[in-house]
N, C-alpha and C positions, 0 to 999 in steps of 0.2 A: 504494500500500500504506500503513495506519497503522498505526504504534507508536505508545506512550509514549514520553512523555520519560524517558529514563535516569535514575533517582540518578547520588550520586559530586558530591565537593566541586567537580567545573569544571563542571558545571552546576546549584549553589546560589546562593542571595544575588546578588553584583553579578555571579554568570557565567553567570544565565540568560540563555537566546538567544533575540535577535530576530529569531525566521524567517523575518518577512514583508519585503520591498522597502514602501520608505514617499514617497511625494511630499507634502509641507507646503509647501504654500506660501502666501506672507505670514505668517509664522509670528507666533503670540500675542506680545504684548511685553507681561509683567504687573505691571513697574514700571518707570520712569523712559523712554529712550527710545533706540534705535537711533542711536549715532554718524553723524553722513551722509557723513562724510570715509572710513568704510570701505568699500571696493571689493575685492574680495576672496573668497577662498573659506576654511575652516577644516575640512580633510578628516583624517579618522583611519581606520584599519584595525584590524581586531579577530578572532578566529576565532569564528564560529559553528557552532553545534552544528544539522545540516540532517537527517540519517539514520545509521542506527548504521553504524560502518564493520564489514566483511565480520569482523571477527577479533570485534566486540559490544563492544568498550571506547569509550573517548572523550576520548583525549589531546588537550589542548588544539591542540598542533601537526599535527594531523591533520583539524580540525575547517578546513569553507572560510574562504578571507577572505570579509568583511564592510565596505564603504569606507561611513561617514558624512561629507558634503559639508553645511557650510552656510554659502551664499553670501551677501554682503551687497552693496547696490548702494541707493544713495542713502535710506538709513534703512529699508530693507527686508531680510531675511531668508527665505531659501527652505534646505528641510532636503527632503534627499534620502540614500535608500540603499538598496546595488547590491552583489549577488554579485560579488567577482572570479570571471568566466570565463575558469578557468586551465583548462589540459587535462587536470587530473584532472576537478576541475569538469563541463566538456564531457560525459566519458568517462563521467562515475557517472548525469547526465543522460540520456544515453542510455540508458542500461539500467536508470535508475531507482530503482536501490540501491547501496550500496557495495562499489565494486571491488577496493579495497587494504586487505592489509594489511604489517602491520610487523614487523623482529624484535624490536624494544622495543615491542610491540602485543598479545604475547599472556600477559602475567605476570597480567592482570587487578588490579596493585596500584598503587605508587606506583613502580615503576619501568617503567610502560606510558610514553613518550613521544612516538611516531613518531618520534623523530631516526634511529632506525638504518635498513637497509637496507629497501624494498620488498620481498618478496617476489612476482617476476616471473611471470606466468601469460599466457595468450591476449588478456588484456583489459588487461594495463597494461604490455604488454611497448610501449616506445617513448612510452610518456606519463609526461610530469615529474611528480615526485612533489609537486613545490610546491604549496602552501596559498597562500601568498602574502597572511599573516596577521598580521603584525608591524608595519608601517609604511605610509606612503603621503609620498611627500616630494614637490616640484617640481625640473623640469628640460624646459628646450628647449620650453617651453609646455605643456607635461602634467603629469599627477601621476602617478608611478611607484612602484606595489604591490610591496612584498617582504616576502620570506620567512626571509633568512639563509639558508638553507639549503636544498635541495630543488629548484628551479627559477629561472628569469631572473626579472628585474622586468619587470610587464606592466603598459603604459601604458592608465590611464584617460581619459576625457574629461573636462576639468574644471568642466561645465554638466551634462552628463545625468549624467555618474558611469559610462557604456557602455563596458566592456571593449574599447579597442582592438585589442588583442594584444600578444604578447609583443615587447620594445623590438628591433626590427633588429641592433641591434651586439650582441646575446645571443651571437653565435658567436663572437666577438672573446674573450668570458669566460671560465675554465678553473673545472673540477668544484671545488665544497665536499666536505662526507663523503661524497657518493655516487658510483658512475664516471655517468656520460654517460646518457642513455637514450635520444636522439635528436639530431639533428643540431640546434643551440643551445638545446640544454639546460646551464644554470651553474648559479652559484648568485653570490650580489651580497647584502652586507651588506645590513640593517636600517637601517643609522645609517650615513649615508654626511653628507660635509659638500662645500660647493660654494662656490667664490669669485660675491660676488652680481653682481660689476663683468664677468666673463665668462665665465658661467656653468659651469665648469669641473666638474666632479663626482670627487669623491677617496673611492673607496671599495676594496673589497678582498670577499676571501673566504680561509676558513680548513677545515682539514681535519683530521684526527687520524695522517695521517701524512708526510713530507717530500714537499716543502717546505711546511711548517706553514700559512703567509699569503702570499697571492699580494696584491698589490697594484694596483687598474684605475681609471687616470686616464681618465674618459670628457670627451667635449670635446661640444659641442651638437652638432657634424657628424657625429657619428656614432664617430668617429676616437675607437681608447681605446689607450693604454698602459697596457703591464703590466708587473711584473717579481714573481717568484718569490723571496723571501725562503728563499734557499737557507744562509744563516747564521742563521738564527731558530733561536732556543735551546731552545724546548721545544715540544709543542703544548700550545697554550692557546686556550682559546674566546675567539675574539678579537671583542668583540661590539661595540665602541665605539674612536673616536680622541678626540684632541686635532688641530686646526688650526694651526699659526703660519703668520708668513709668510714662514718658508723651510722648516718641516718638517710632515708627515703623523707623529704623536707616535704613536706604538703600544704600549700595554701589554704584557707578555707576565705575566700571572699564574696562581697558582698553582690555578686552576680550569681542568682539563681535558676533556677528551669523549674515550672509545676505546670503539669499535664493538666490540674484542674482549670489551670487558667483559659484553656483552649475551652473546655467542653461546657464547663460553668460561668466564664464571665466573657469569655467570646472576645478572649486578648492573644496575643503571640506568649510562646511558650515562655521567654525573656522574662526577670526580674533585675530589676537597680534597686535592691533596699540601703543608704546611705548610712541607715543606725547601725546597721548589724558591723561589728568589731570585725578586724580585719584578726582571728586567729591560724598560727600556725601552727603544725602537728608534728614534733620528731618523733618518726617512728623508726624505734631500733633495726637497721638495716638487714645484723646476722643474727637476731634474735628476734622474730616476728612478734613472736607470741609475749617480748616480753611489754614492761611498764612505756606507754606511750608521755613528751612531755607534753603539754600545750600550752603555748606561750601568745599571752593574750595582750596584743598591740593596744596602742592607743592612736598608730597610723590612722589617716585619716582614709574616708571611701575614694579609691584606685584602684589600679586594675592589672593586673601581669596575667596576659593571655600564653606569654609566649618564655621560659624562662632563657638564661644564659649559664650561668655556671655558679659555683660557690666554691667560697675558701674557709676555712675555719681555721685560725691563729690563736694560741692562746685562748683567753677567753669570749674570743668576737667568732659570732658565724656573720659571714658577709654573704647576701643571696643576692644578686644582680640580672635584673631583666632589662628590656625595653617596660616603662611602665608607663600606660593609659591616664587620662585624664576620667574616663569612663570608657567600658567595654564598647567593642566598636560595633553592638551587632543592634537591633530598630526598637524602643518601647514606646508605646503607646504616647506618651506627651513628645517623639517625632516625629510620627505620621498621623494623616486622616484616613477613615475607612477607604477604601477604594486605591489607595496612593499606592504605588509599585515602592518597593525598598530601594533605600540609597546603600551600595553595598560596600561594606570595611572601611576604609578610611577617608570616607566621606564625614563621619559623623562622629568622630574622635581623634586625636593625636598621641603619640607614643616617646617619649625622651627615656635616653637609656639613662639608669637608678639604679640606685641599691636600698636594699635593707639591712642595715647591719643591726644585730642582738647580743644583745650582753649574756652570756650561757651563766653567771653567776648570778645577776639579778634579772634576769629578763628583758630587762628595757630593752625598747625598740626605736629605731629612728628611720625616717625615708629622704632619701637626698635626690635631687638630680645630677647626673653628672655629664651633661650636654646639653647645649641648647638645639642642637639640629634633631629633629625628626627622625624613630630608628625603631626598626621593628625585624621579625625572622633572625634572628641570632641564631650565630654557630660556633659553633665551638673544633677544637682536636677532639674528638671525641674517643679514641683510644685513652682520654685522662678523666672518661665521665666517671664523678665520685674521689678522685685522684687532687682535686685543687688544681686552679689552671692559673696561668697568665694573659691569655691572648684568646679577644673578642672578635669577633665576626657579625657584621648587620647588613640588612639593607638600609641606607639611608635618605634624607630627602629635606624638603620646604613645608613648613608650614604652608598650608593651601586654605582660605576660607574655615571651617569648622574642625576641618580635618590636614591632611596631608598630603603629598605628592611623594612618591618615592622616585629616586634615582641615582642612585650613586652605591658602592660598595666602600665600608666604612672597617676597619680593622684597627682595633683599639688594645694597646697593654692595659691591662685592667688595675698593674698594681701601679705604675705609673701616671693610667690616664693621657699618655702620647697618644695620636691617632694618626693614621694615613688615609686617605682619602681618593678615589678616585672617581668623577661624574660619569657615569655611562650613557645618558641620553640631558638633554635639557626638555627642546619643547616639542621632542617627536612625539608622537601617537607611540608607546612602547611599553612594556610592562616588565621592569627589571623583576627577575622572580629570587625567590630563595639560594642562595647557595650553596656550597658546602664544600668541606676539606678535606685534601687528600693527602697524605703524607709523605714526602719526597722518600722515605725509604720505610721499613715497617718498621727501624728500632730510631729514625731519626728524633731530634729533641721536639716536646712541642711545638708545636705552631711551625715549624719547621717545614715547608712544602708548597701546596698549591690552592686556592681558591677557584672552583670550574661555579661559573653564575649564567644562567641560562636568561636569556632574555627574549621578547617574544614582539617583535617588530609589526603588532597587529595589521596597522594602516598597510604597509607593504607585504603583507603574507606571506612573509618568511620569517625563520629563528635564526638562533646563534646561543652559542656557549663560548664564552669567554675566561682562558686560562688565566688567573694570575699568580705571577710568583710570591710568595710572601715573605719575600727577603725585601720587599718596595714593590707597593702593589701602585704607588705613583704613578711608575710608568707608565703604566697601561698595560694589557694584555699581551700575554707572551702565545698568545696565540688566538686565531677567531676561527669558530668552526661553525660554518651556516650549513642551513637547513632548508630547501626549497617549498619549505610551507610554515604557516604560524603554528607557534607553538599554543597548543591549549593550554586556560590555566591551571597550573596545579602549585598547589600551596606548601607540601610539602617534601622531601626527601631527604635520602642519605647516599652515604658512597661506602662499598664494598670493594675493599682490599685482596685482589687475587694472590697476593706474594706468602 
């Protein structure tokens, strides 16, 4: 069957969709040259827009995932991209149209999401509602797709990019906001973190009623611990940690999600409560089960969607993100019924901050520590939990209410030097996430390369852009295009073939 493409801000500018599956290979290198020392892959996930779902809207979280793979192997580059086949996926395939819909699926405005419930029929009764649209990380020799919410994480292969299936230990996992729809159906953070030396994975999942965050230490065997955050202090959309190396750091702020607000007051799933205290949770890293602390700020209402890294000296734990002025996503006093959403950083700004905590009295403080606009932070992440030196953002302008991103920003964090490079000013262009690779597997820190993918909408083509991180000033030590736009996807990582 053809449609048209739908209007609606998530499919304009950088959020048109790449419908087609793409194989490049040897991809163009149109200045300087292909590092030979990376071995490696640089895989992202993103949601694309494939057919209208059954309700005719087109929330971004509804839309399938999308994994972009580009492999390097001795001064060469290969670009590949592959549907996640999830079992909604599967299921719509089958029948060739869209099977679901949502109860944040039928306002037709800016409070359409798909976060809330499926509504259950013949055709989706027992199949997960996951997209599996937000990330793609490494573990145990695979890349594993997730969603936050909706479904387990399903392992890809990390050469073809072919849906394995959904990861084994998925029945070990317990429900996000949804109940269950089939036997190992969960749901498994977005942003999980992993010690590099054994490969441990420390992630969790969150819900809108008790016990708020459930916490799942997954181990490469399969083997996962868990515990139930049955003292968590409020729900809070729990989207991001900190690492050290005794605790799994957990936000609790004051950005919530309640399903009832969809079905009973006929709002978007979204809460900003500005009383609720900004606590945090250390929870003992190698002793799950044991005494959690919680350390109750007097910070005021802010927002860290996205963390960076932390150091713990002495008695100071230092948590450092990009942090919000208010979360970037629509509540009820920014739209009117009917109004399409203004989407991410239109309707908030982000300055990279810190928190630093007193571990003896608690006290808390929030600082900024830039004035430019900075969001996506990256880290070495071979030192997650380890204490780091050296930040990675996208950065940008203040823009009206919100921001403009463009530039790649790499910051000493104990320092506070930065280097800076602009990658676009006033093209039509969507600088996207980064991420690090390591110039050898035992090189020091920060030690390597930044690959940042950019997605030149207006002209319909991409680029990944190498830089050295010995002076990313320069500019790019290599440009590697792509004969079509890149779709967008919000998150990834890089896998280490050495």
């Amino acid at each position: 069957m053809g449609y048209p493409l739908p209007g609606g801000n998530s499919l304009r500018g950088p959020f048109q969709p790449m419908r087609f599956e793409a194989t490049v290979n040897e991809c163009i290198v149109t200045e300087g040259e292909i590092p030979k020392e990376l071995s490696g892959g640089f895989y992202r996930a993103g949601p694309t827009w494939r057919r209208p779902t059954k309700q005719g809207n087109n929330p971004l979280i509804s839309m399938d995932g999308m994994i972009q793979g580009l492999v390097f192997d001795n001064g060469r580059a290969d670009f590949r991209n592959r549907w996640v086949r999830t079992p909604k996926f599967l299921a719509e395939e089958r029948a060739g149209r869209g099977l679901f819909e949502w109860t944040d699926g039928g306002f037709g405005d800016w409070r359409d999401h798909a976060y809330g419930d499926v509504v259950r029929d013949e055709y989706t009764t027992g199949v997960p509602q996951g997209t599996n649209n937000i990330n793609i990380f490494p573990f145990a020799g695979q890349m594993l797709a997730s969603g936050e919410q909706g479904g387990p994480p399903i392992a890809i292969d990390p050469i073809t990019l072919d849906t394995i299936g959904v990861v084994p230990w998925s029945t070990k996992l317990s429900p996000g906001m949804h109940e269950k729809s089939t036997y190992g159906d969960a749901s498994f953070t977005a942003h999980p973190k992993w010690d590099h030396e054994t490969g441990v994975l420390y992630g969790w999942n969150w819900r809108d009623t008790s016990p708020y965050v459930t916490i799942h230490i997954v181990h490469p065997d399969g083997a996962v611990e868990s515990r139930d955050l049955h003292d968590a202090p409020y729900n809070t959309v729990a989207h991001d940690i900190w690492l050290t190396q005794d605790w799994i750091v957990m936000p609790f702020q004051p950005f919530t999600a309640d399903k009832l607000q969809i079905t009973e007051k006929k709002l978007g799933i979204w809460g900003w409560n500005r009383e609720l205290p900004i606590i945090i949770g250390l929870i003992p890293r190698h002793d799950l089960q044991g005494e959690i602390r919680w350390i109750h700020t007097d910070i005021p209402a802010e927002y860290v969607m996205h963390t960076m890294s932390a150091n713990v000296e002495g008695d100071l734990l230092t948590l450092d993100a990009p942090i919000f002025n208010r979360p970037p996503f629509p509540f009820p006093e920014d739209f009117a019924e009917g109004e399409d959403v203004a989407l991410f950083f239109s309707v908030s700004r982000s300055f990279l901050g810190r928190w630093t905590i007193d571990l003896t009295t608690g006290a808390a403080k929030t600082e900024q520590l830039s004035d430019r606009p900075s969001e996506l932070p990256k880290v070495d992440e071979r030192f997650y939990g380890k204490g780091y030196e050296f930040g990675f953002q996208v950065g940008g302008v203040v823009k009206r209410n919100g921001m403009s991103m463009n530039s790649l920003v790499m910051t000493n964090m104990r320092t506070m030097a930065e280097q800076v490079y602009q990658i676009r000013s006033t093209e039509a262009a969507a600088v996207l996430e980064g991420t690090f690779a390591p110039r050898s597997p035992d090189a020091p820190e920060g030690d390597g390369y930044i690959i940042v993918p950019v997605s030149w909408w207006a002209e319909k083509r991409g680029e990944y852009l190498i830089f050295d991180t010995h002076d990313i000033t320069k500019g790019p030590v290599c440009r590697i295009e792509l004969p079509f736009m890149l779709g967008w996807t919000p998150h990834g990582h890089w896998m280490d073939f050495r």
